[in-house]
C-alpha positions as CSV (number, residue, x, y, z in Angstrom):
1,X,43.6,-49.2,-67.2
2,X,45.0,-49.4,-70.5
3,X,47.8,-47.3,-71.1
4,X,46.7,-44.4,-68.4
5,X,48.5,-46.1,-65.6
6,X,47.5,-45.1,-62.4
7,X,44.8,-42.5,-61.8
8,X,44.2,-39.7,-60.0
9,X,40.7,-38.6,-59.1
10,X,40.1,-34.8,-59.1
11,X,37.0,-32.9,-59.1
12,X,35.1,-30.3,-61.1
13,X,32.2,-28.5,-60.3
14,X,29.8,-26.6,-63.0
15,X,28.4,-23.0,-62.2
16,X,24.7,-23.9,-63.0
17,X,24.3,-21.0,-65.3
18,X,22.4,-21.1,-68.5
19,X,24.9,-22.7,-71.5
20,X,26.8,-24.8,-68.5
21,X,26.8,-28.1,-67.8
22,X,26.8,-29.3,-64.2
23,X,27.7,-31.6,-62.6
24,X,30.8,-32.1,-64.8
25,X,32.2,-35.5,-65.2
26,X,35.7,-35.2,-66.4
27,X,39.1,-36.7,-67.5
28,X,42.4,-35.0,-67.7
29,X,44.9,-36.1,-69.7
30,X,48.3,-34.8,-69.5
31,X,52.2,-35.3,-69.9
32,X,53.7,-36.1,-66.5
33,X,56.9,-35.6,-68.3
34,X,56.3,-32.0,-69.2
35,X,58.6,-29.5,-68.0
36,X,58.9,-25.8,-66.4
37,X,56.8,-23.8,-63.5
38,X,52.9,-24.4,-65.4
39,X,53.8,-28.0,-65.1
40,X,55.1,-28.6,-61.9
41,X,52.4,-26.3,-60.1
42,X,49.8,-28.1,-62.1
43,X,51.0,-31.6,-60.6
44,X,51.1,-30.3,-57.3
45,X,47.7,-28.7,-57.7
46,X,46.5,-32.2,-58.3
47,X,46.5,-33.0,-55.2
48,X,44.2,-30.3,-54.0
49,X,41.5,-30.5,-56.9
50,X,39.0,-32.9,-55.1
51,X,37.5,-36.3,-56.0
52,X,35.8,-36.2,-59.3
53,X,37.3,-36.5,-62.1
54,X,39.9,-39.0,-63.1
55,X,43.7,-38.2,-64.8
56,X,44.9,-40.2,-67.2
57,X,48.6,-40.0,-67.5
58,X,50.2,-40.4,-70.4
59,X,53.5,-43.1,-71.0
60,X,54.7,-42.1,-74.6
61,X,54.4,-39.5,-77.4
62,X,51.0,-40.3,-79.0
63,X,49.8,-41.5,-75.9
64,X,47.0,-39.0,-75.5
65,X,44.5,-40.3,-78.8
66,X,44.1,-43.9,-77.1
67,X,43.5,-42.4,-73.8
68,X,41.4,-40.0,-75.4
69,X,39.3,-42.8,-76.7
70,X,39.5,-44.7,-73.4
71,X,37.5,-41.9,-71.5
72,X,35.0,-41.6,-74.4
73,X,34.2,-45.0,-73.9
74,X,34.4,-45.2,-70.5
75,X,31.5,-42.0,-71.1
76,X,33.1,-39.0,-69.5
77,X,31.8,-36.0,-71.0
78,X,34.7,-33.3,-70.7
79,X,38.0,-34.9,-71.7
80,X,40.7,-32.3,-70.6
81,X,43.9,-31.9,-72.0
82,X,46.5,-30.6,-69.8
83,X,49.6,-29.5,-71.5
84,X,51.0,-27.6,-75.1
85,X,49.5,-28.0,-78.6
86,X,51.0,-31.5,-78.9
87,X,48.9,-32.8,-76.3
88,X,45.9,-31.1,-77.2
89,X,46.0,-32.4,-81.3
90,X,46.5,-36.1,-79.3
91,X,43.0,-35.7,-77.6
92,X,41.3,-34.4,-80.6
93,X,42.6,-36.8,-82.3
94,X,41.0,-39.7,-79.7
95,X,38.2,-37.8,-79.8
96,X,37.1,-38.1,-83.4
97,X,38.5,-41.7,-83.9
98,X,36.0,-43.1,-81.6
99,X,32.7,-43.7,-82.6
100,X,30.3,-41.0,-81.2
101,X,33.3,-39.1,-79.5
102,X,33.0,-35.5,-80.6
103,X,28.8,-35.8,-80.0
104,X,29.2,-37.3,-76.4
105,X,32.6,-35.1,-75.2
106,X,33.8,-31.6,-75.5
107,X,37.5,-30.4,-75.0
108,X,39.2,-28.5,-72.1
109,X,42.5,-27.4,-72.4
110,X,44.9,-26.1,-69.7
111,X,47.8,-24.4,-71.7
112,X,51.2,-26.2,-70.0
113,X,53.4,-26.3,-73.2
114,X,56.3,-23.9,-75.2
115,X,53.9,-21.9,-77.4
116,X,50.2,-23.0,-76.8
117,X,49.2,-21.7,-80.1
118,X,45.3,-23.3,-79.9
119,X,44.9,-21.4,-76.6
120,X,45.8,-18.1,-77.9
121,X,43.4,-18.6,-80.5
122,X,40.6,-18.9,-77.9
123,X,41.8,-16.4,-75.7
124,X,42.3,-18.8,-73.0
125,X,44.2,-17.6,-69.7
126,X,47.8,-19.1,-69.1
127,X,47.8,-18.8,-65.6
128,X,46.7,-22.1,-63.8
129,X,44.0,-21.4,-61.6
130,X,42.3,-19.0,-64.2
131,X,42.3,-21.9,-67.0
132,X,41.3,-24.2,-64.2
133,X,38.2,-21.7,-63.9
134,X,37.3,-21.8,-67.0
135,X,37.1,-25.3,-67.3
136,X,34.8,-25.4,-64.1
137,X,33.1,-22.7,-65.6
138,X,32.2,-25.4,-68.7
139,X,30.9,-22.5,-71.7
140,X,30.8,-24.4,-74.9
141,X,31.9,-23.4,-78.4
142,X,32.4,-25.2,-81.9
143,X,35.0,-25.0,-84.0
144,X,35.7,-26.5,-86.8
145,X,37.7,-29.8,-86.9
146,X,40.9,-30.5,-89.6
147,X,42.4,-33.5,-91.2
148,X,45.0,-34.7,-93.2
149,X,45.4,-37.5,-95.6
150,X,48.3,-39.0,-97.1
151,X,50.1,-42.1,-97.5
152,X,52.7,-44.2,-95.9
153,X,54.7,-47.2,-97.0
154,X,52.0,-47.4,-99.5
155,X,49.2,-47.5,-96.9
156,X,46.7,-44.6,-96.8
157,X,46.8,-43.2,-93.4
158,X,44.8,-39.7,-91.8
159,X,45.1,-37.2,-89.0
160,X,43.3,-35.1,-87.1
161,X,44.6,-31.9,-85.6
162,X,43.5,-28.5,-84.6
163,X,45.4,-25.6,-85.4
164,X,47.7,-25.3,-88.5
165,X,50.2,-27.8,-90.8
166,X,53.4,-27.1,-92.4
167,X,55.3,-28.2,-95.3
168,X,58.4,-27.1,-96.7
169,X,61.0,-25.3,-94.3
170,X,58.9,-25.4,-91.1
171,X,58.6,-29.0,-91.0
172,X,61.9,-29.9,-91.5
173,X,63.3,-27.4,-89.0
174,X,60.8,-29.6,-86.6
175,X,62.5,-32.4,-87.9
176,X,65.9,-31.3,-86.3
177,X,64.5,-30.0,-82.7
178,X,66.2,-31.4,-79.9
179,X,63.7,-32.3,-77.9
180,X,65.4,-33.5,-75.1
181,X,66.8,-29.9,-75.0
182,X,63.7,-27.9,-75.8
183,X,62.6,-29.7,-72.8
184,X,65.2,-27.9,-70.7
185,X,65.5,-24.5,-72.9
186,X,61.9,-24.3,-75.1
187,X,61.6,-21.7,-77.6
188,X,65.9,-22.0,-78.4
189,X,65.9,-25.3,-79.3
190,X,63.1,-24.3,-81.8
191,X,65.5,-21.0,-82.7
192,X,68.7,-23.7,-82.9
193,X,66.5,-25.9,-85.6
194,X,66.0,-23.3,-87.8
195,X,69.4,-22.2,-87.9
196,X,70.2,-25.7,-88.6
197,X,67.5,-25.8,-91.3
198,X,68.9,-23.0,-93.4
199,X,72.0,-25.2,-94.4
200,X,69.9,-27.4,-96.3
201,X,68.8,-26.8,-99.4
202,X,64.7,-26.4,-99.3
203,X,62.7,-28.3,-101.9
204,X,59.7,-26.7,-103.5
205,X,56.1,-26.9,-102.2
206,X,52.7,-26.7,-104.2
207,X,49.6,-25.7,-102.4
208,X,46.7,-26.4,-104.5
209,X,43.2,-25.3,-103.7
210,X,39.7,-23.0,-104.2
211,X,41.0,-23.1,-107.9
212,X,43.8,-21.3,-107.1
213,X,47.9,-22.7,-106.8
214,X,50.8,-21.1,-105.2
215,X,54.8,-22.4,-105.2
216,X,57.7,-22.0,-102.6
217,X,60.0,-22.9,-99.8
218,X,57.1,-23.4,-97.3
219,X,53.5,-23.6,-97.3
220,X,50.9,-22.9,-94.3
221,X,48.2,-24.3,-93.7
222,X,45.9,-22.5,-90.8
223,X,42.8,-23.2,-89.1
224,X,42.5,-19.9,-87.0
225,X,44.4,-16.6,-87.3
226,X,47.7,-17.6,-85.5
227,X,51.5,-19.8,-85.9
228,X,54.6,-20.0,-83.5
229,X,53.1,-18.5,-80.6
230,X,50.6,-15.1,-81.4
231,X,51.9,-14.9,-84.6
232,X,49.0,-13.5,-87.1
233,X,49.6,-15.2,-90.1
234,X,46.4,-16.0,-90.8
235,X,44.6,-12.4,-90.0
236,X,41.2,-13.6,-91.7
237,X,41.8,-16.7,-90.5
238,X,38.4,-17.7,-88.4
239,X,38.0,-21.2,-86.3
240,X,34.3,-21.6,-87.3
241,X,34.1,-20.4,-91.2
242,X,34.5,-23.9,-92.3
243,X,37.2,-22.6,-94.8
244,X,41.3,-23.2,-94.5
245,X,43.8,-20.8,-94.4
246,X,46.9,-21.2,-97.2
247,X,49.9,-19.1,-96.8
248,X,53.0,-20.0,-99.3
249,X,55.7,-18.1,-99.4
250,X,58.7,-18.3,-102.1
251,X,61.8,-18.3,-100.3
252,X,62.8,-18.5,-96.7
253,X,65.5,-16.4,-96.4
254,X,67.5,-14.9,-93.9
255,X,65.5,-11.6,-94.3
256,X,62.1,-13.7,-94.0
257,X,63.5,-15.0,-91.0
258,X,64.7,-11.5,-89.7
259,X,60.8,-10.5,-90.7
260,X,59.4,-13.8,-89.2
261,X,61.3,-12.7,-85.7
262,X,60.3,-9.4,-85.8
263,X,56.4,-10.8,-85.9
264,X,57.2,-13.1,-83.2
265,X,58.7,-10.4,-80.9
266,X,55.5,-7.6,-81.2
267,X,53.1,-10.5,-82.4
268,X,52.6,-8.2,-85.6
269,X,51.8,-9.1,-88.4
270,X,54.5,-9.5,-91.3
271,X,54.7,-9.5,-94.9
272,X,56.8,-11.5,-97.5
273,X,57.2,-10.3,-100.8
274,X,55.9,-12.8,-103.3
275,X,54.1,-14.4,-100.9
276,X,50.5,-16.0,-101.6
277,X,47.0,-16.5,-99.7
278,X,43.9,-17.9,-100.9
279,X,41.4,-19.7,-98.9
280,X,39.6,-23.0,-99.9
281,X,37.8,-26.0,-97.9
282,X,40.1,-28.6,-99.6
283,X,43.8,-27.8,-100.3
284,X,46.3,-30.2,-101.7
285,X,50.4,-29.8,-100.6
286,X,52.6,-31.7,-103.1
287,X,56.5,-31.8,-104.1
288,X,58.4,-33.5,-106.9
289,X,60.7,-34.8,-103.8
290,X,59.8,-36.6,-100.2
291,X,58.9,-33.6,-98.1
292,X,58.2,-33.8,-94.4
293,X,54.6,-31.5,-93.2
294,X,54.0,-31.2,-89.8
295,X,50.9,-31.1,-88.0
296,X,50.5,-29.2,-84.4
297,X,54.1,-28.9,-84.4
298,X,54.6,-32.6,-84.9
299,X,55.9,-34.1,-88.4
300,X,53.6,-37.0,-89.0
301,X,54.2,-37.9,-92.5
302,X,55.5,-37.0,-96.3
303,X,54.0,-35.3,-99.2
304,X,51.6,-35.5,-101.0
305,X,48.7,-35.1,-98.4
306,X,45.0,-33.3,-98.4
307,X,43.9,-31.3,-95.4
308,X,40.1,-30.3,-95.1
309,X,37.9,-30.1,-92.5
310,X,34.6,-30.7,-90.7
311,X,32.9,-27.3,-90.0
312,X,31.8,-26.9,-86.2
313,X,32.5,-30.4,-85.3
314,X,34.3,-30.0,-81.7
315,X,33.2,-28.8,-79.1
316,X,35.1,-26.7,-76.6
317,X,34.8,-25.0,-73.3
318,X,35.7,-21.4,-73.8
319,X,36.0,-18.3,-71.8
């Protein structure tokens, strides 16, 4: 069917409590590529889920928005997405393409990738059959729902995503992951790439937005409180208050990195000096030269591009 390949047919069961949806017709998507111990006990747990719900497998990085789309047409009301933040800014993405999608479906996750920053945010369990609980256990939430716009080869072109963007030194450390190895290793090949990154000389960023304009190496963008993992960043930073998060800082140094590590070992919070936050529902990234941004962890395109947002659009099952 389409891309999805064959399918598997699981199924999922709604607790009939007030605020839950039951029965629950549902489609998983998810990576059958994706490595380590979540993955592997998640495919064999496959086989023991029942005979409801259908998994869509995807074939191909990006693979996830059409099948997305697929089960929104086919009319499935939970689309699931089984695996890192990658995966899970795919299905949002198939989601609000498609005509109707974010009314008619609302958004499981089950956290299988390297840093599962969107998780986090919602406090969502790690371990397998606990996320698998809460799924069955269908609460709903909204949150809101960012895009990006920009252009390429003169074509205008947008995004969706769900968690935070990048520009500047973050995006093009993305740009020199090995992926094939940070399938085998994870978090080092992320650790290699910014090594790497540091040898190149980083252009300048401008975040514009609110009003208000800040300059520097690299400029975050955040849609919630967290980057890399449980990283607060963003501490005000609040899924729902229809309002981004900015975050520029001047330099990226090798003590911002030492700070930057620090944060990621005691998920602390961490401060640059120089560095600059403002808030604003509309922000604007721009550099006199072709910088890379990321989305999700992904690098989807080149400067300049707007990011805003549709407050409360997507729906998601929650703890």
């Amino acid at each position: 069917m389409g891309e999805s390949g064959p399918q598997l047919v699981v199924r999922l069961t709604g607790r009939g409590r007030p605020g839950y949806t039951t029965p629950m017709r549902a489609c998983i998507i998810f990576n059958p590529t994706a490595q380590g111990d979540k993955a592997r006990q998640f495919r064999q747990a496959l086989a023991r889920l029942g005979s409801q719900c259908v998994l869509k497998p995807t074939t191909k990085p990006g693979g996830g928005t059409p099948l997305a789309a697929e089960a929104v047409r086919e009319g499935f009301a939970t689309i699931v997405a089984a695996g890192g933040d990658g995966t899970v800014s795919e299905v949002v993405s198939g989601l609000a393409r498609t005509p109707a999608g974010l009314e008619q479906a609302r958004l499981g996750v089950i956290p299988l990738g390297t840093t599962n920053v969107f998780a986090k945010e919602l406090d969502l369990p790690h371990e397998l059959a606990a996320a698998w609980a809460v799924i069955e256990g269908g609460r709903e939430s909204r949150v809101d729902l960012p895009r990006v716009e920009f252009a390429a080869q003169g074509q205008p072109q947008g995004r969706w995503f769900i968690q935070l963007a990048g520009a500047g030194f973050d995006a093009r450390a993305l740009e020199l992951v090995d992926w094939e190895w940070k399938r085998r290793s994870g978090l080092l090949a992320y650790a290699l790439a910014v090594l790497r990154a540091k040898h190149h000389a980083p252009p300048l960023v401008t975040a514009r937005g609110g009003g208000q304009q800040a300059t520097g190496e690299l400029a975050l963008i955040g849609n919630g409180r967290f980057y890399a993992g449980r990283i607060p960043v963003f501490p005000q930073g609040d899924l729902r208050d229809g309002l981004l998060e900015v975050r520029v800082f001047p330099k990226v140094d090798w003590a911002a990195l030492v700070r930057f590590g620090w944060g990621w070992l005691t998920e602390s919070p961490f401060r640059q000096p120089g560095d600059v936050c403002f808030r604003a529902e509309t922000v604007t990234l721009s550099s006199p030269s072709p910088v890379p941004f990321e989305v999700d962890g992904d690098t989807v395109g080149r400067l300049p591009a707007t990011f805003s947002l549709r407050r409360q659009a997507l729906r998601v099952i929650v703890p």
